[in-house]
Jmol script that loads the backbone (N, CA, C; Angstrom):
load data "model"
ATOM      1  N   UNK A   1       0.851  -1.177   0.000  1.00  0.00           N
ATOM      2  CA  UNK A   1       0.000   0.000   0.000  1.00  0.00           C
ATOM      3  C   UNK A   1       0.897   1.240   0.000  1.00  0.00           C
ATOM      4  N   UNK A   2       1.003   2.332  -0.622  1.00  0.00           N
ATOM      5  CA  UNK A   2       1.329   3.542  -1.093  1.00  0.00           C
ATOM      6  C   UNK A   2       1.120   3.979   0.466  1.00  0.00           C
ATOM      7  N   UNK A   3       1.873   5.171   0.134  1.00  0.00           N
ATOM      8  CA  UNK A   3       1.555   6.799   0.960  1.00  0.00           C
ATOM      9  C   UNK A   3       0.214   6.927   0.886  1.00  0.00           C
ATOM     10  N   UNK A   4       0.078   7.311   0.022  1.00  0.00           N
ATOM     11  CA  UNK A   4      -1.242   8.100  -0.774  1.00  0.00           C
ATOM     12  C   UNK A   4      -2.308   7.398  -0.358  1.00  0.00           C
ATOM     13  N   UNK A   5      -2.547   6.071  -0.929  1.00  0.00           N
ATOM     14  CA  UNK A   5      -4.017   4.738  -0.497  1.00  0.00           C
ATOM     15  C   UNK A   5      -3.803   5.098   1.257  1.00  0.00           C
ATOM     16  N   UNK A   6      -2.569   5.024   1.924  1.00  0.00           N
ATOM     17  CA  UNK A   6      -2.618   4.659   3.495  1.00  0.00           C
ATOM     18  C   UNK A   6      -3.591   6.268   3.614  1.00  0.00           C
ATOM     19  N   UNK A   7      -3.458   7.189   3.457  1.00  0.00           N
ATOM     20  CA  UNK A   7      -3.734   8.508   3.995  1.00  0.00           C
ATOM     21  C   UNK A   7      -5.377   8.564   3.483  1.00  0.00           C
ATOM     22  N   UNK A   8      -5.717   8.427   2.237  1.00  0.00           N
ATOM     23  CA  UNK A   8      -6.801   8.433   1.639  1.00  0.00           C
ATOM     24  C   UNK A   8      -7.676   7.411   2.295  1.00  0.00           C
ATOM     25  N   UNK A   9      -7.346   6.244   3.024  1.00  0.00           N
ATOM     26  CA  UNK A   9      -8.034   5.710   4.163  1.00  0.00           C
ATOM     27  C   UNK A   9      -8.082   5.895   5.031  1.00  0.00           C
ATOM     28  N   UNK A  10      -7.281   6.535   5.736  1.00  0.00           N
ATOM     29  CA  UNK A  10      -7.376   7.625   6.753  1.00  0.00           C
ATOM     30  C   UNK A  10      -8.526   8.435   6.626  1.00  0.00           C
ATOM     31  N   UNK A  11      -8.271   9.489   5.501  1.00  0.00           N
ATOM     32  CA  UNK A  11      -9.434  10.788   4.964  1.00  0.00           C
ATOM     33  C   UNK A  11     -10.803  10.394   5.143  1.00  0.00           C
ATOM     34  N   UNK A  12     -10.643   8.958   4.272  1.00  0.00           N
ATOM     35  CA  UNK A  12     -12.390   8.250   4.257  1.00  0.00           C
ATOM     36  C   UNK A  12     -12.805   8.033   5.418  1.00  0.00           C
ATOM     37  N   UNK A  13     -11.777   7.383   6.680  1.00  0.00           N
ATOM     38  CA  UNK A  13     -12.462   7.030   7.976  1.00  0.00           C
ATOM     39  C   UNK A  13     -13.004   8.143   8.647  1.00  0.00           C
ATOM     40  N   UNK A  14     -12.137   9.317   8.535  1.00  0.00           N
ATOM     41  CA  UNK A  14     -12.496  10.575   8.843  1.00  0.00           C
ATOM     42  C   UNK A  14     -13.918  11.068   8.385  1.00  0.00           C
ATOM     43  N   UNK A  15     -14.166  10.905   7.028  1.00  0.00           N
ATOM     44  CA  UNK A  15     -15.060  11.930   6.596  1.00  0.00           C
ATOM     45  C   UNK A  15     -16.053  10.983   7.230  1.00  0.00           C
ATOM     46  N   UNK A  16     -15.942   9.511   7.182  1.00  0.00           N
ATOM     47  CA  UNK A  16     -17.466   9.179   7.547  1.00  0.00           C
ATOM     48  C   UNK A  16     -17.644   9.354   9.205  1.00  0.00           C
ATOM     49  N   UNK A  17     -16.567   9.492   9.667  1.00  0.00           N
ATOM     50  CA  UNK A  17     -17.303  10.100  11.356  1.00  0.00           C
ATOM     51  C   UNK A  17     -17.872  11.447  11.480  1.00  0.00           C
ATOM     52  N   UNK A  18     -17.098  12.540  10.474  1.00  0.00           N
ATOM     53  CA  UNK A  18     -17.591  13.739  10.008  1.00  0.00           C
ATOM     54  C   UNK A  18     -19.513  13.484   9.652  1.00  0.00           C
ATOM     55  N   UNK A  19     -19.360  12.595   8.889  1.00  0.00           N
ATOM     56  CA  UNK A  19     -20.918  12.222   8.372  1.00  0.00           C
ATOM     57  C   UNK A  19     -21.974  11.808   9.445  1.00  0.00           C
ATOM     58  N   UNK A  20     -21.124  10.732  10.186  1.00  0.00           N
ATOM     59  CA  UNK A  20     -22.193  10.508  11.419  1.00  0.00           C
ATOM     60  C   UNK A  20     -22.222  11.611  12.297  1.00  0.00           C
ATOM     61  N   UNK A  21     -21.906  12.416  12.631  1.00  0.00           N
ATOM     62  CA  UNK A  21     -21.794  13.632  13.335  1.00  0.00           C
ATOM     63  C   UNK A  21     -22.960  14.740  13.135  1.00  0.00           C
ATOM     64  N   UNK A  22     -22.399  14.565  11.286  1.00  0.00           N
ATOM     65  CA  UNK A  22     -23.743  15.875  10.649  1.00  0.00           C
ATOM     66  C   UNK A  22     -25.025  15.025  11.017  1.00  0.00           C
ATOM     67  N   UNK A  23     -25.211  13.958  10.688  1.00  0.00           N
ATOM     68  CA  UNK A  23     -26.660  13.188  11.239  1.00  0.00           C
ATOM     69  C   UNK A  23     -26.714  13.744  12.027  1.00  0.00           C
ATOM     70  N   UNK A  24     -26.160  13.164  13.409  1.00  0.00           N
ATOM     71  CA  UNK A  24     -26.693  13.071  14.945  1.00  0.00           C
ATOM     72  C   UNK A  24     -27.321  15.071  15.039  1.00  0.00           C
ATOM     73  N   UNK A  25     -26.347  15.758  14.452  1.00  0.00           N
ATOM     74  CA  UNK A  25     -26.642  17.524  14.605  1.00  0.00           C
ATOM     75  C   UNK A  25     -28.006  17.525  14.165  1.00  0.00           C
ATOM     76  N   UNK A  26     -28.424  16.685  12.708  1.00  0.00           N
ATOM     77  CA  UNK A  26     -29.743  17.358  12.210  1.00  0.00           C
ATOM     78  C   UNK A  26     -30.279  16.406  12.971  1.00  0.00           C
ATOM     79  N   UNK A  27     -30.690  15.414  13.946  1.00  0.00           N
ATOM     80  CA  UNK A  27     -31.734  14.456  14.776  1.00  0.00           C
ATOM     81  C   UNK A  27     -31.944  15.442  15.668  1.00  0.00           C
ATOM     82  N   UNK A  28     -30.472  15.771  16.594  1.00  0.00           N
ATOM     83  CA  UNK A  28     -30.920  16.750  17.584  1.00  0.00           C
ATOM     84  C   UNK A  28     -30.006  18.156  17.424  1.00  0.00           C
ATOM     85  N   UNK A  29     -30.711  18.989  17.097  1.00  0.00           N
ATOM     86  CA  UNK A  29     -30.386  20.167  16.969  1.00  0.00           C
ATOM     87  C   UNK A  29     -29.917  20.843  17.564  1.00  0.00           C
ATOM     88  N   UNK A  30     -30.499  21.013  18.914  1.00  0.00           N
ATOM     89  CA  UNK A  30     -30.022  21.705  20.062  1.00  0.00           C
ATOM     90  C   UNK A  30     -28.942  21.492  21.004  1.00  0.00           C
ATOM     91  N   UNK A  31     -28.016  20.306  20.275  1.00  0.00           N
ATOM     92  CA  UNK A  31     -27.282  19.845  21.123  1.00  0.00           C
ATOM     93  C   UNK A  31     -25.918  20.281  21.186  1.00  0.00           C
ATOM     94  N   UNK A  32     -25.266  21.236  22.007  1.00  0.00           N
ATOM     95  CA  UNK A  32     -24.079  21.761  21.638  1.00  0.00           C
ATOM     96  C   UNK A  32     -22.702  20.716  21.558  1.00  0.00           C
ATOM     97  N   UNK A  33     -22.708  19.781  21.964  1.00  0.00           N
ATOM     98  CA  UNK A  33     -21.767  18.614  22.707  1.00  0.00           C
ATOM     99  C   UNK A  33     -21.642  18.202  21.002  1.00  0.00           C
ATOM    100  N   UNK A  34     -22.531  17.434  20.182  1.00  0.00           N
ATOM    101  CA  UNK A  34     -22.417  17.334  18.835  1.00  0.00           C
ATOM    102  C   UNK A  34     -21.908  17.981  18.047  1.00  0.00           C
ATOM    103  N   UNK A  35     -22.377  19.608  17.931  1.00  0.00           N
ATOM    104  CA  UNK A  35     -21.743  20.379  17.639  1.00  0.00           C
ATOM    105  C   UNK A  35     -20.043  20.527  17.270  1.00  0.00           C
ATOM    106  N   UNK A  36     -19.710  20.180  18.762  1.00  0.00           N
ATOM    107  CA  UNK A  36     -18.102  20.665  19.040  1.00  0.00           C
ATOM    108  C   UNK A  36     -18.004  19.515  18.677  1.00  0.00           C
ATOM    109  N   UNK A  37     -18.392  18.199  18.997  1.00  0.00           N
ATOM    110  CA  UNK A  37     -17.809  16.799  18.137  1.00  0.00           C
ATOM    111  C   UNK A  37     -18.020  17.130  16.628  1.00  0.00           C
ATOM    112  N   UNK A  38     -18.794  17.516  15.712  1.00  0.00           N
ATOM    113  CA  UNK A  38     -18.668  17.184  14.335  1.00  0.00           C
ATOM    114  C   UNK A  38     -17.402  18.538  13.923  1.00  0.00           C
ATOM    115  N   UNK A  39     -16.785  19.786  14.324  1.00  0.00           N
ATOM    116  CA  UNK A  39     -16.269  19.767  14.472  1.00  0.00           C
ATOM    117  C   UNK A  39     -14.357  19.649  14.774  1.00  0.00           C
ATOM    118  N   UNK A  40     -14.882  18.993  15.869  1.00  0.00           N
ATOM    119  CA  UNK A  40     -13.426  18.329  16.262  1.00  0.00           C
ATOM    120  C   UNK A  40     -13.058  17.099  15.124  1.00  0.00           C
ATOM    121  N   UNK A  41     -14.122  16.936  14.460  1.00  0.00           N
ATOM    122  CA  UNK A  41     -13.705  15.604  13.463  1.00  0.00           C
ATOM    123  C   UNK A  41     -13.664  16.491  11.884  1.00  0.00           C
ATOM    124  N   UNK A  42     -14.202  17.529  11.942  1.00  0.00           N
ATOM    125  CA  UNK A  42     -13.560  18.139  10.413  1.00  0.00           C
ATOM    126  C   UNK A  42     -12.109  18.831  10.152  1.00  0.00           C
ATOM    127  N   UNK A  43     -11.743  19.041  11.426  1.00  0.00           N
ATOM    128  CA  UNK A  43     -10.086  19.227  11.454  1.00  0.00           C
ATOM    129  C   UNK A  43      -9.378  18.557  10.818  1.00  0.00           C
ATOM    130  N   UNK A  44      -9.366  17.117  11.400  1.00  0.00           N
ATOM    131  CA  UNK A  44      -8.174  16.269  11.244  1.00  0.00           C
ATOM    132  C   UNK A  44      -8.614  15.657   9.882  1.00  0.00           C
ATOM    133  N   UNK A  45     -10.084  15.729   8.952  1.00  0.00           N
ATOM    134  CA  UNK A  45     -10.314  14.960   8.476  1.00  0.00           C
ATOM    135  C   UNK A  45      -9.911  16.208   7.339  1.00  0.00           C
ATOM    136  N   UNK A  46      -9.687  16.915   7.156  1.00  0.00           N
ATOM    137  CA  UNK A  46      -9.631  17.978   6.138  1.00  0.00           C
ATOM    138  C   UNK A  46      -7.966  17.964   6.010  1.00  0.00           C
ATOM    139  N   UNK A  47      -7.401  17.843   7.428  1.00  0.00           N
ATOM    140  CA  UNK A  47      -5.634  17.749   6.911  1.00  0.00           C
ATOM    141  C   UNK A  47      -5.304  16.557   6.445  1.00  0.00           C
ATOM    142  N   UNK A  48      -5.803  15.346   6.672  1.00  0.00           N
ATOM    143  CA  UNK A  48      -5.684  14.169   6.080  1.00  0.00           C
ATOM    144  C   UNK A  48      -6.038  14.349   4.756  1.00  0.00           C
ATOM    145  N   UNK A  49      -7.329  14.942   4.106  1.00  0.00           N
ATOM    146  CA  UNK A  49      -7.297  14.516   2.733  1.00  0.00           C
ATOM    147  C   UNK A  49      -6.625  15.406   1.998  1.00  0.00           C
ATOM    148  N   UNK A  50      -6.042  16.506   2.914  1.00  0.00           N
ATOM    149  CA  UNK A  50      -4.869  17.481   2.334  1.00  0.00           C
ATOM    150  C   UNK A  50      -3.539  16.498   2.113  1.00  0.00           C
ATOM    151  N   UNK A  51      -3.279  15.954   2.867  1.00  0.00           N
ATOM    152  CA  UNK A  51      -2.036  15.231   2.578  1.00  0.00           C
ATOM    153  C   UNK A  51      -2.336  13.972   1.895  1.00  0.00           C
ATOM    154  N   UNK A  52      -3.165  13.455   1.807  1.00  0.00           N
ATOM    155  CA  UNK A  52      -3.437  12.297   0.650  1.00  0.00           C
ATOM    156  C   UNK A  52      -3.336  12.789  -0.573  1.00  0.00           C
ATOM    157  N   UNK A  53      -4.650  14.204  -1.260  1.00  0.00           N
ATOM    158  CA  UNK A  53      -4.146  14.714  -2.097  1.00  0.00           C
ATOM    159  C   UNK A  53      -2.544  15.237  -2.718  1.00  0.00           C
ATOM    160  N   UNK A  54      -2.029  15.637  -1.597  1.00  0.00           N
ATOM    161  CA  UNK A  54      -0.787  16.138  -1.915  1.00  0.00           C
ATOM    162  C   UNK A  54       0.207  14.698  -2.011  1.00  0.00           C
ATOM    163  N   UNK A  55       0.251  13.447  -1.323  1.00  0.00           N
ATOM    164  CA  UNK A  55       0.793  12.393  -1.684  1.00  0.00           C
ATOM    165  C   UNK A  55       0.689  12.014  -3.021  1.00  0.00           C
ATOM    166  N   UNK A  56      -0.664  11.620  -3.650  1.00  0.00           N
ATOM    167  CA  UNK A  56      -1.441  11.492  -5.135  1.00  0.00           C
ATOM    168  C   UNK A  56      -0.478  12.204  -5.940  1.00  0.00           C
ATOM    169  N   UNK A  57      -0.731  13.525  -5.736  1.00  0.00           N
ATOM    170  CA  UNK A  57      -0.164  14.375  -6.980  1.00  0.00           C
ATOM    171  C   UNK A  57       1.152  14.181  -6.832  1.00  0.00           C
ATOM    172  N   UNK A  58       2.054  14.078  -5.868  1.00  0.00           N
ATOM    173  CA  UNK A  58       3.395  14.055  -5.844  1.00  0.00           C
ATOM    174  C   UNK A  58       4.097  12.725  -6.309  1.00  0.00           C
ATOM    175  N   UNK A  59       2.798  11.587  -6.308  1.00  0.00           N
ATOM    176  CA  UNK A  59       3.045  10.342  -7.560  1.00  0.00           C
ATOM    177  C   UNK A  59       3.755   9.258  -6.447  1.00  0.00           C
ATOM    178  N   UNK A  60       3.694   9.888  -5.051  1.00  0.00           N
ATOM    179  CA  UNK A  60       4.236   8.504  -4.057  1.00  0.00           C
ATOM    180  C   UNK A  60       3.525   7.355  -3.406  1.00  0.00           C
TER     181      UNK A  60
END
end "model"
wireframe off; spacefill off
backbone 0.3
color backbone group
């Protein structure tokens, strides 16, 4: 497995906790705790598919 595939599975695990997150926000709305969790999971999941992309293009 590449740079690139390892990180880009990374990104994906990321975005789909990102995804369960946006759910749980639109079930309950009012919930600030969700909030700061969906979040705390678009950080890391946005520098990951920054560096997957940038692995990809750099051909490693």
């Amino acid at each position: 497995m590449t740079k690139a595939n390892k990180w880009r599975n990374y990104a994906l695990a990321l975005m789909g906790i990102v995804l369960v997150f946006w759910l749980l926000e639109k079930i309950f709305p009012e919930s600030n705790e969700i909030l700061l969790l969906k979040w705390a999971a678009i950080v890391p999941a946005t520098i990951t598919t920054l560096i997957a992309f940038a692995l990809l293009f750099k051909g490693k």
